[in-house]
N, C-alpha and C positions, 0 to 999 in steps of 0.2 A: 112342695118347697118352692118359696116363690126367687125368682130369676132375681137376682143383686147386680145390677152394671159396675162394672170395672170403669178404673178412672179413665178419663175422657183427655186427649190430647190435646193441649190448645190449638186452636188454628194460629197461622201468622198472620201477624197483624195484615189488614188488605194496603196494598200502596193506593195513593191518591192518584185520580186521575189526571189532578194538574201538577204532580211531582216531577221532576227534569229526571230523565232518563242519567242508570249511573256512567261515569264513567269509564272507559275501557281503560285496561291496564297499560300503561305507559311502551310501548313498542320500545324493544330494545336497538341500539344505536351500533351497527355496525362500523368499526374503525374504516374511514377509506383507504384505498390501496397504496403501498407509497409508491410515487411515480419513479422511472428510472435514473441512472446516472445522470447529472443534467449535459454530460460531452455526448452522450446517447440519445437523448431525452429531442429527439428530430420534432415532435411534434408539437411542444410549446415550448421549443427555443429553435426554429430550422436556420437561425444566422452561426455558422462556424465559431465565431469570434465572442457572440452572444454565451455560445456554451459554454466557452472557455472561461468566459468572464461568472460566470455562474458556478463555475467548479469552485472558484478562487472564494467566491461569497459564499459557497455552501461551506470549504472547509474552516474558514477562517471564522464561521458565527456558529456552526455546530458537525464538529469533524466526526464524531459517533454516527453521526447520520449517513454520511460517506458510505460507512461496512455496515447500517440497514440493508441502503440500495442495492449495494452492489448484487446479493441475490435475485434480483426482480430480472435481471437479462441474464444472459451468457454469451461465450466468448471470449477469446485473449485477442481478437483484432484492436477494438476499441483501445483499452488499455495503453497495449502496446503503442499503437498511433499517438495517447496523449501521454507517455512516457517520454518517448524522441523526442516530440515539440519541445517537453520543458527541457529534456537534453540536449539539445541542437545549441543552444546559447552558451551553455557552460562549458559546451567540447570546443568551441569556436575560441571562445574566449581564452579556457586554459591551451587548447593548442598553439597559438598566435603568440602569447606569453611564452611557452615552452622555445617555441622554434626562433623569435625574434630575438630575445633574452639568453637564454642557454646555448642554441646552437649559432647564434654569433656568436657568443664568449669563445665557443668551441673554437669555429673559423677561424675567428682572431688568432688565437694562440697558435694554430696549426701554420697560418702563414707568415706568424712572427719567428717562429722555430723555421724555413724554410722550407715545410714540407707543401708538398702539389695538391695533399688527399683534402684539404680544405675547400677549393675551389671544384673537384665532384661531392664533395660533401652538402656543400652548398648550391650546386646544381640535381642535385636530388632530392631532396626536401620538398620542392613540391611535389612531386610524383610521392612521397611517402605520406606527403598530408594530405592530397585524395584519396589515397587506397584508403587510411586510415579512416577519412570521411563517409568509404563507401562501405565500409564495413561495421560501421557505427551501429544500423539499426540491425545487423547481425547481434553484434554483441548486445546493445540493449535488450533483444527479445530474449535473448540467450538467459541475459542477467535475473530479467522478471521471472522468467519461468525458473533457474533452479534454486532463488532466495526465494522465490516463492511457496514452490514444492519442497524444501528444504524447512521453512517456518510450518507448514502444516503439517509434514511428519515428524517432526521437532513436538508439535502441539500433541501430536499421538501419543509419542512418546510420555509428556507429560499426562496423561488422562484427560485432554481437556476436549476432545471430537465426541462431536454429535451427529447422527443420523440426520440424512438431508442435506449437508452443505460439503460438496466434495472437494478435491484438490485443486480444480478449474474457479472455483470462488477464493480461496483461499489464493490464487494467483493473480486473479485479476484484482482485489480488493492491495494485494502489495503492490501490483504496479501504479495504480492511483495513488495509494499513499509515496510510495518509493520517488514519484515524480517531484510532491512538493519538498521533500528532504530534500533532494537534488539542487534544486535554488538555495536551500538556505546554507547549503553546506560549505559553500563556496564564500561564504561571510567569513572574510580576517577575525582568528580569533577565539568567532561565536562556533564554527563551522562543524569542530568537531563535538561540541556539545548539543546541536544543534540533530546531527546525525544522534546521536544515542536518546534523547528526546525524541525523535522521530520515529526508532525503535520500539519506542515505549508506548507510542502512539499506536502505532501498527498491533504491538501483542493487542493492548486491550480492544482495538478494534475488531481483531479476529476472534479473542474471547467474547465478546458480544456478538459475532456471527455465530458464534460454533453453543452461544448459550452456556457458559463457562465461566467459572472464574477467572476475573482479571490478569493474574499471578502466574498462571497456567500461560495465559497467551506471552506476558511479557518474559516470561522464562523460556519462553519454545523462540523466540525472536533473538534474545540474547544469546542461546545457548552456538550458534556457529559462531557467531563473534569471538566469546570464551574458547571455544577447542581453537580458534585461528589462534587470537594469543597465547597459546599452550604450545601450541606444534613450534610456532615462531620463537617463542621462549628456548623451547626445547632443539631447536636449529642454530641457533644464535650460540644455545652453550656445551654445542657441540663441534660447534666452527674449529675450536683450539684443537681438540683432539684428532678432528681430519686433518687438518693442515700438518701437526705433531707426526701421522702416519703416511702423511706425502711424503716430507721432510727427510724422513730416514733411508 
């Protein structure tokens, strides 16, 4: 029986020797890092005033980028620090107003009525507006840390926490936003629209930290506001009924 070959595989064609070498596949593009805070940011911005002016320009051309950063460091010193700064003008300001305006009116009346308590009233006032000056960045750190912690257990609450970004992000990223609210709120007017706008600002900002829906952050930021107006509602329409059971 004579041997029959079986079909025969083509070769590949042979390449030319003056053919250009192929291509390599396109290397993929690693996003780069995003740098820090720019009030943090010592190494391409080490002028103070530089930083601060670069907060101003980051939030005001793209404020979402704000709550990227904020994970790239840790810390509540920072924060804090450019918290008071932007607070420092507003407490000066409304204090001064308070004390020149209101507690003249007081004074006046107290020594139009003939009584003495106006003139220590009025020799104490400074010593109340120091303490109150030195106790300022007390309360400020005070403030950032429990609206802080208070929007990110808020955010729990709603479903919207994700693995990775803890309560220390979630409080520094409010006290940067919390500081620019601060200036505007103090606008005749705009002020208090201005604050709940700011609000709004902040959930979605934290829902973009925590990888979240938007909804979620802005509902976990609202919701202390809503239970304050509830308890205060509910203080307010209860006032008759204490007074009714003094009374008797």
């Amino acid at each position: 029986m004579s041997d029959i070959p079986g079909p025969i595989d083509p070769l590949p064609p042979a390449t030319p020797l003056d053919a250009p070498p192929s291509p390599d596949p396109a290397p993929t593009q690693t996003p780069a890092p995003l740098r820090p805070i720019p009030f943090e940011d010592l190494e391409a911005l080490p002028g103070f005033w530089a930083r601060v002016g670069a907060m101003f320009r980051l939030v005001f051309s793209n404020p979402m980028e704000l709550f990227d950063r904020v994970p790239t460091t840790g810390g509540l010193g920072a924060p804090w620090r450019f918290l008071l700064l932007m607070s420092v003008p507003v407490f000066l300001v409304t204090a001064l107003l308070f004390f020149l305006l209101g507690m003249g009116i007081m004074v006046a009346a107290l020594e139009e009525a003939g009584k003495p308590e106006g003139r220590v009233i009025a020799a104490a006032m400074p010593l109340v507006f120091g303490a109150l000056l030195l106790l300022m960045p007390l309360f400020t750190f005070l403030g950032m840390v429990v609206f802080g912690a208070l929007s990110h257990a808020f955010l729990w609450m709603w479903g919207g926490l994700k693995p990775g970004v803890g309560v220390g992000q979630s409080i520094r990223a409010y006290g940067y936003a919390s500081a620019f609210i601060q200036l505007g709120a103090w606008i005749p007017t705009l002020g208090f629209l201005i604050q709940i706008a700011g609000l709004v600002v902040i959930g979605m900002g934290l829902a973009r930290m925590h990888k979240t829906e938007a909804w979620r952050g802005i509902c976990a930021v609202l919701t202390p506001l809503v239970l304050i107006c509830c308890c205060g509602f509910m203080l307010i329409m209860a006032v008759p009924a204490i007074l009714a059971a003094v009374g008797r």
